[in-house]
C-alpha positions in Angstrom: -12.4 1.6 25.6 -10.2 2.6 22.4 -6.8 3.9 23.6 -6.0 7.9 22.7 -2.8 6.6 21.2 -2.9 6.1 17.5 -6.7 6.6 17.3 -8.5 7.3 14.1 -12.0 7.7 15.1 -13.8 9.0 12.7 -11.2 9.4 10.0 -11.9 8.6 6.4 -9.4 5.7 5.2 -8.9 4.1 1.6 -7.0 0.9 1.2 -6.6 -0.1 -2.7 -6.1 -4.2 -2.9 -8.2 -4.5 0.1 -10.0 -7.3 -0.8 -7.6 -10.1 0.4 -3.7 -10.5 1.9 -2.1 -7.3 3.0 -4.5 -4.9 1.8 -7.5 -6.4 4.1 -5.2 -6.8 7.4 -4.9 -2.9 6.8 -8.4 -2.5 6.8 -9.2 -4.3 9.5 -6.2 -2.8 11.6 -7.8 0.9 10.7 -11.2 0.4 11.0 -10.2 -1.6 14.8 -8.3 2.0 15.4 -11.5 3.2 14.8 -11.6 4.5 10.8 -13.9 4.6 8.3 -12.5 2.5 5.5 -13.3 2.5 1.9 -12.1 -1.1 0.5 -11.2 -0.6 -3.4 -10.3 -3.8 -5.1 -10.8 -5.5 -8.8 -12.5 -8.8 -7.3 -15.7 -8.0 -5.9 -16.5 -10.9 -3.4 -13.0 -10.1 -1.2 -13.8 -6.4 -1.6 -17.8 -6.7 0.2 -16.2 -9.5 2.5 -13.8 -7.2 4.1 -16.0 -4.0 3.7 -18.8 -5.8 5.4 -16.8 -7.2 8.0 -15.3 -3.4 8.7 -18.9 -1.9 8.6 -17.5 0.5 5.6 -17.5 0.4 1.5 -17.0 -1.8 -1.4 -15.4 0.0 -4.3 -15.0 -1.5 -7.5 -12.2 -0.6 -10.5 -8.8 -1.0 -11.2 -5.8 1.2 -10.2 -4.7 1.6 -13.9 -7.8 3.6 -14.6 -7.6 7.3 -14.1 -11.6 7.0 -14.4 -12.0 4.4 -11.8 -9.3 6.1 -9.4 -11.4 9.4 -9.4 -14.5 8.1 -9.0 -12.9 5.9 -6.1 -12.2 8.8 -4.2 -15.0 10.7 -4.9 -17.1 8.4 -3.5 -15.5 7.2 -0.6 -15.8 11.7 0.6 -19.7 11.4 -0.9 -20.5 8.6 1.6 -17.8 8.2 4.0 -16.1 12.1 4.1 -13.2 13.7 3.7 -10.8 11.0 3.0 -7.6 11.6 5.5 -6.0 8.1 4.9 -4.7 6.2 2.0 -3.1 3.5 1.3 -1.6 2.1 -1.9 -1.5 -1.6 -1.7 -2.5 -2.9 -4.3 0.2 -4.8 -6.4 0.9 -7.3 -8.4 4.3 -9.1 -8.9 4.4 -10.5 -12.6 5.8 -13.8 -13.8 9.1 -15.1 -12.4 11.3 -15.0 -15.3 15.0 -13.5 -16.3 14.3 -10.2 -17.2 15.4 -10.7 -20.7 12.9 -13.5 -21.5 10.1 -11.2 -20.0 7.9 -9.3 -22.8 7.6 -5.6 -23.0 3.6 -5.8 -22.2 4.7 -8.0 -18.7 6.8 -5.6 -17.9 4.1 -2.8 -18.7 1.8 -4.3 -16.2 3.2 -4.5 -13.5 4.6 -1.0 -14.2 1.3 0.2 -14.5 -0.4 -1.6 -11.2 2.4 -1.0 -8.5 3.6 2.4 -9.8 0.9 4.1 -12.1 -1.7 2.9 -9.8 -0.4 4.6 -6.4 0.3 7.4 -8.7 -3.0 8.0 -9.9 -4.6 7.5 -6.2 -2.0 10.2 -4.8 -2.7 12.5 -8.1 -6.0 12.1 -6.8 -6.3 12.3 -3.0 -3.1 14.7 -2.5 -5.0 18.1 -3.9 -7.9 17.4 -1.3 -5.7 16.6 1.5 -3.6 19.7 0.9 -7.4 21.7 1.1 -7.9 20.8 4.1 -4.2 21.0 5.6 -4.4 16.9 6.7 -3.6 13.9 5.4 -1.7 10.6 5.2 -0.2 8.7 2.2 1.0 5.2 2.8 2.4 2.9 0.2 3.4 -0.8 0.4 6.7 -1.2 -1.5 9.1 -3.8 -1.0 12.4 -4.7 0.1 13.0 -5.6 -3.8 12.8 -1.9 -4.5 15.5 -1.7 -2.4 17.8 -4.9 -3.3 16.3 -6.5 -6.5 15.2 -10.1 -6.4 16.9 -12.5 -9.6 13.4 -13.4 -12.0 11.5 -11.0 -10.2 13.0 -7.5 -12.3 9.9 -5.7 -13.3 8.6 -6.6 -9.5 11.2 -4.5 -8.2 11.8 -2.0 -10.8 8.4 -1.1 -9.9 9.2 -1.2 -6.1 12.2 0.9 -6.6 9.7 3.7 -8.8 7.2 4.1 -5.7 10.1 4.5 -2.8 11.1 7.2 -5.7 7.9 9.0 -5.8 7.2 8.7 -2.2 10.5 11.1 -1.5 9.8 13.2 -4.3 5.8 13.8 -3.2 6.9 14.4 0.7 8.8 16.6 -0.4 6.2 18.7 -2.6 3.6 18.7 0.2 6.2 19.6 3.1 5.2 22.5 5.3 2.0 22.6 3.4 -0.5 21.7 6.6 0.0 18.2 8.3 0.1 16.3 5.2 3.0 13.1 4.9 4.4 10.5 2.5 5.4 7.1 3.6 6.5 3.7 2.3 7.3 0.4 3.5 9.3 -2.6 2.4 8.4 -5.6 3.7 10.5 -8.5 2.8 8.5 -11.5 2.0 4.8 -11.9 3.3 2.7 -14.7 4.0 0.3 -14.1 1.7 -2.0 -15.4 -1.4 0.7 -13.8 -3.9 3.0 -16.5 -2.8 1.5 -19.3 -4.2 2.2 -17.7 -7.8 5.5 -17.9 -7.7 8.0 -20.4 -8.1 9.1 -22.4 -5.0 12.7 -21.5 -5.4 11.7 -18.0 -5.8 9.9 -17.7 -2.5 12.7 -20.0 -0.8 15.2 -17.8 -2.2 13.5 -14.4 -0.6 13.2 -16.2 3.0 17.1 -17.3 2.6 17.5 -13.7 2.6 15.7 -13.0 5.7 18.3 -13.1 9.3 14.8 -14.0 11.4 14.4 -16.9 8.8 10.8 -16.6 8.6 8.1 -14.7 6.4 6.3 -11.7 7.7 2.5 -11.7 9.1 0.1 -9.1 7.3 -1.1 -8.0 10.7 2.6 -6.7 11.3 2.5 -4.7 7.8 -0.4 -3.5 9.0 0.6 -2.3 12.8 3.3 -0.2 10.8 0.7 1.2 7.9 -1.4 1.9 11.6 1.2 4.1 13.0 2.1 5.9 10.0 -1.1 6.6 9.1 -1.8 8.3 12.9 -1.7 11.8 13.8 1.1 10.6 16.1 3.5 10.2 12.7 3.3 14.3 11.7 7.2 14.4 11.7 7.5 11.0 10.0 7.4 11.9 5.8 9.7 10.9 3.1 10.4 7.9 4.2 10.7 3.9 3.1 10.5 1.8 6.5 11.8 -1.4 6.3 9.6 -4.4 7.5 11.9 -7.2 6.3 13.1 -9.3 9.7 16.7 -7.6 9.5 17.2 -8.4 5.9 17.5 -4.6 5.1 19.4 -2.3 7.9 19.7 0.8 5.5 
């Protein structure tokens, strides 16, 4: 028997990245709740795993693309419904490098995928959650948004742009029906992205961490859960901190 508490039966969920890591521990997590999850991702095999497994959606595209992003959400209401739920995951985190060895087209990249992307899927969700006075937006930043990480600049420049927009968008859609803007920062996760990056890099991030450990992607998800519930309404403008006591502010 699903519990009343945080339930999401029969609400229309879109997770961007959810195709592996993060982005497919929030899918399962909201379709569990009882959601109806659209899975968007760029790799096609992760994307029909996880939507198959959830019993919802495979969409193809990339984030960048206003094209793809509008068409994403079109067809998640066409077949699913009214999308009430989305979440921004996707992200990439660029080479490990000093930031003045890094080329401008690196740096645009990840630009575009972490911030332009949840940009365009908020640009295009937000105007049809505000029609129908409901709706939740949930982001996955990171802790470098808050602190910067050494090698890791256009990473958390990019962070640091989407805890920015979150406050700015809560604000715009304040009082305007039951419609909130969230973020979270996670400190490092046990996830694929790791094994990208340098050793030191990833050693460095966990020195960082009081609990001394990485973070699990189902306890990202138990926070994307509750802020994406009904029982979050007076929760909007915010950037929670999933980081094991590394951030306290």
């Amino acid at each position: 028997m699903m519990s009343r508490f945080f339930n999401l039966a029969g609400q229309v969920a879109l997770v961007t990245g959810g195709g592996q890591g993060i982005g497919a521990a929030i899918a399962l997590r909201l379709a569990d709740a009882g959601a109806l999850v659209a899975v968007f991702d760029r790799e096609e095999q992760g994307a029909r795993e996880v939507a198959d497994h959830v019993e919802g959606i495979a969409l193809l595209g990339d984030v960048r693309d206003e094209a793809d992003v509008k068409m994403a959400v079109k067809t998640t209401e066409e077949v699913l419904g009214p999308l009430a739920i989305l979440v921004n995951n996707a992200g990439i985190t660029g080479r490990a490098a000093p930031s003045w060895d890094l080329g401008l087209r690196e740096v645009e990249e990840v630009m575009a995928v972490n911030f332009l992307g949840p940009f365009l899927f908020a640009k295009a969700a937000l105007p049809r959650m505000l029609e129908r006075a409901y709706g939740r937006v949930v982001t996955i930043a990171s802790i470098a948004g808050k602190e910067g990480n050494p090698n890791l600049m256009a990473y958390s420049a990019s962070k640091a742009a989407v805890i920015g927009m979150t406050k700015s968008m809560a604000k715009e859609v304040a009082g305007k029906g039951d419609v909130t803007v969230n973020a979270i920062a996670p400190a490092v996760i046990q996830t694929p992205i790791l094994k990208g990056l340098p050793d030191a890099t990833v050693a460095y991030m966990v020195s960082k961490v009081p609990m001394g450990r990485t973070g699990k992607v189902e306890e990202v998800a138990a926070l994307v859960h509750y802020l994406a519930s009904p029982e979050a309404a007076f929760c909007t403008g915010q950037c929670y901190d999933l980081s094991g006591g590394r951030a306290t502010y």
